[in-house]
C-alpha positions in Angstrom: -5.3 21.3 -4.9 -1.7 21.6 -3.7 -1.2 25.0 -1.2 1.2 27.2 -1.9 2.8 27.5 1.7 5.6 30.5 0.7 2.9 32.6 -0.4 1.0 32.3 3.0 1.2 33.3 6.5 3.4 30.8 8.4 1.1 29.8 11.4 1.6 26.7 13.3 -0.8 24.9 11.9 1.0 25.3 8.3 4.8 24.3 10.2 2.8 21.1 11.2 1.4 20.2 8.3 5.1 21.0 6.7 6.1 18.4 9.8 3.6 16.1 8.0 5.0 16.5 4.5 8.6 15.9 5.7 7.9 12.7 8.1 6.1 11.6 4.6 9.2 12.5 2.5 10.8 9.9 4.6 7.7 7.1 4.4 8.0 7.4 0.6 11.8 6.2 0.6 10.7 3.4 2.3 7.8 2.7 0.0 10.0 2.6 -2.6 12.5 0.3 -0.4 9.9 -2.1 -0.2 8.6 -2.3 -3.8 12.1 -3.3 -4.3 11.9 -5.9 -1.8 8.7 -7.6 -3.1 10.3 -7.7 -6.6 13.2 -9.5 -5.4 13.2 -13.1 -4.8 12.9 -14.8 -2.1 15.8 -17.3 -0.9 15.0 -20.5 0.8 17.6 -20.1 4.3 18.6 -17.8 6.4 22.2 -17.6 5.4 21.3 -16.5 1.7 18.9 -14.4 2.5 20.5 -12.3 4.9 23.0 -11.5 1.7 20.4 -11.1 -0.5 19.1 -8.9 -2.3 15.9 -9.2 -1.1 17.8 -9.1 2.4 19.1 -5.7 1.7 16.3 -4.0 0.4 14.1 -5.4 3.9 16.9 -3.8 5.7 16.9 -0.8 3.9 13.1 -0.6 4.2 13.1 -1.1 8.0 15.7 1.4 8.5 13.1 4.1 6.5 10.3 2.9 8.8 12.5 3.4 12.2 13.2 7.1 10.9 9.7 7.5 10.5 9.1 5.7 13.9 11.7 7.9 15.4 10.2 11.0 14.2 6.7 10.5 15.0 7.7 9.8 18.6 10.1 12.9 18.9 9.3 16.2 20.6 9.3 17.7 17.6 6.6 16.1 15.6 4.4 16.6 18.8 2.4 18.9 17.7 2.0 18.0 13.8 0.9 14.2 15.3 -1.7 16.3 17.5 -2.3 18.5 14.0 -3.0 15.4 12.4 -5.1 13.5 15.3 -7.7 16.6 14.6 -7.8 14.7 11.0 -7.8 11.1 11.4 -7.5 10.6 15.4 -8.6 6.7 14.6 -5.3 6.4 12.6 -3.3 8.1 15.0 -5.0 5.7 17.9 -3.7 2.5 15.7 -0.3 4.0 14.8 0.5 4.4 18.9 -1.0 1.3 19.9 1.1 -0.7 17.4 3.7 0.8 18.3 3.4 0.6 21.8 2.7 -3.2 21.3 6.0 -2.9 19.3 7.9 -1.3 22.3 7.0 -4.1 24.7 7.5 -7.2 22.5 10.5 -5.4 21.6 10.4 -5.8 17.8 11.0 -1.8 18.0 14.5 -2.6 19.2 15.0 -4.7 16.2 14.1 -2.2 14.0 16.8 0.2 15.3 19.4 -2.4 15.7 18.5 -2.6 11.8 19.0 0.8 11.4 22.5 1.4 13.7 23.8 -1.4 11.3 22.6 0.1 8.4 23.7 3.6 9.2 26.7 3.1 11.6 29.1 0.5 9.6 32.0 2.1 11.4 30.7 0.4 14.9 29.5 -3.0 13.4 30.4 -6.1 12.5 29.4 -7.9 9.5 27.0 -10.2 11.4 26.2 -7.5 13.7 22.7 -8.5 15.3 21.1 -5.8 13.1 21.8 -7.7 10.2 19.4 -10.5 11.2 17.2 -8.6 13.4 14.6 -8.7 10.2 14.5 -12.4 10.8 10.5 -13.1 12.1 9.5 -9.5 12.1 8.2 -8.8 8.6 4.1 -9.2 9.9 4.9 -6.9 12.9 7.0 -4.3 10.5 4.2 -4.3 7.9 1.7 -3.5 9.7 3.0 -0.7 11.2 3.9 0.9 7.2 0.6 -0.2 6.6 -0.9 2.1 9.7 1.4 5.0 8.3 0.6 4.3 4.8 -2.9 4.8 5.8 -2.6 7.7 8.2 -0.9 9.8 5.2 -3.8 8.8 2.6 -6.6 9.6 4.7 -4.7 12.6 6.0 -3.9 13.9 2.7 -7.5 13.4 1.5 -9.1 15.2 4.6 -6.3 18.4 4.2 -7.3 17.7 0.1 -11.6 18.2 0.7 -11.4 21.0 3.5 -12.0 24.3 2.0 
C-alpha cells in the first residue's frame, strides 16, 4: 500500500520518511549505474579499463553511492537515519560500521575523489586521481550498496506491514 503523504498531516515522522524516499531516489540511479556496469565487459589492464565502458559506468556508480554516503552522514538526514534505526537498527549498525571502516582505510576518500572528477571537470585533469581511484575498491564499494540496498528493502517492507 503506497501512502498518500499530500493528503496527510505533515508530521516529522512523514518529512523523514520523505528523507528516506529521496536518499533512495538517489540509490536507485546508482542501481541502475551498476546494472550497466555488470553488462559491460570487462578489459584485461588498467589502461583500457579506465576508458572503458565498463570504467565509466563504475565511476558513475560510485559517484551515486558517495551522494548517498554524503547524505546519510549529513545533518539533515539525522533524524530520518534515527526514523529508520526504529525500523531496522541492525541495518543501520552495519551501514555505520562499514562506513566507518571505510573512513579509516580511507577507501571513502576514493569514492569522493571519484565523484569531484566526475562532477567537477572544470578542476580536473584527464588522469585526475579520481579517475583511477576505482582501481582495488570494487569489494569495499559493493558492500557498502549492498548494506543500503538492504536497509531500503527491509525498511520499505517494515513501513509496508505496519498498520
Amino acid at each position: 500500500m503506497v501512502r498518500n503523504y499530500r493528503n496527510e498531516k505533515n508530521t516529522v515522522k512523514d518529512n523523514d520518511h520523505m528523507k528516506i524516499m529521496n536518499l533512495h531516489d538517489v540509490f536507485l540511479t546508482a542501481s541502475m549505474c551498476r546494472k550497466y556496469m555488470d553488462e559491460s565487459p570487462l578489459e584485461d589492464d588498467l589502461l583500457s579499463f579506465a576508458i572503458s565502458q565498463r570504467g565509466r559506468f563504475e565511476r558513475l556508480w560510485i559517484t551515486f553511492i558517495f551522494v548517498v554516503i554524503e547524505a546519510w552522514q549529513s545533518k539533515y538526514m539525522s533524524s530520518a537515519q534515527n526514523h529508520v534505526k526504529n525500523y531496522v537498527p541492525a541495518d543501520v549498525t552495519i551501514i555505520n560500521d562499514l562506513l566507518k571502516k571505510a573512513i579509516n582505510d580511507h577507501s571513502l576518500d576514493k569514492m569522493r575523489d571519484v565523484r569531484d572528477y566526475m562532477c567537477h571537470r572544470d578542476k580536473r585533469e584527464y588522469w585526475n586521481k579520481g579517475r583511477i581511484a576505482v582501481f582495488g575498491q570494487l569489494v569495499c564499494n559493493d558492500k557498502i550498496f549492498r548494506a543500503f540496498g538492504d536497509m531500503f528493502l527491509n525498511y520499505f517492507e517494515k513501513i509496508r506491514a505496519k498498520p
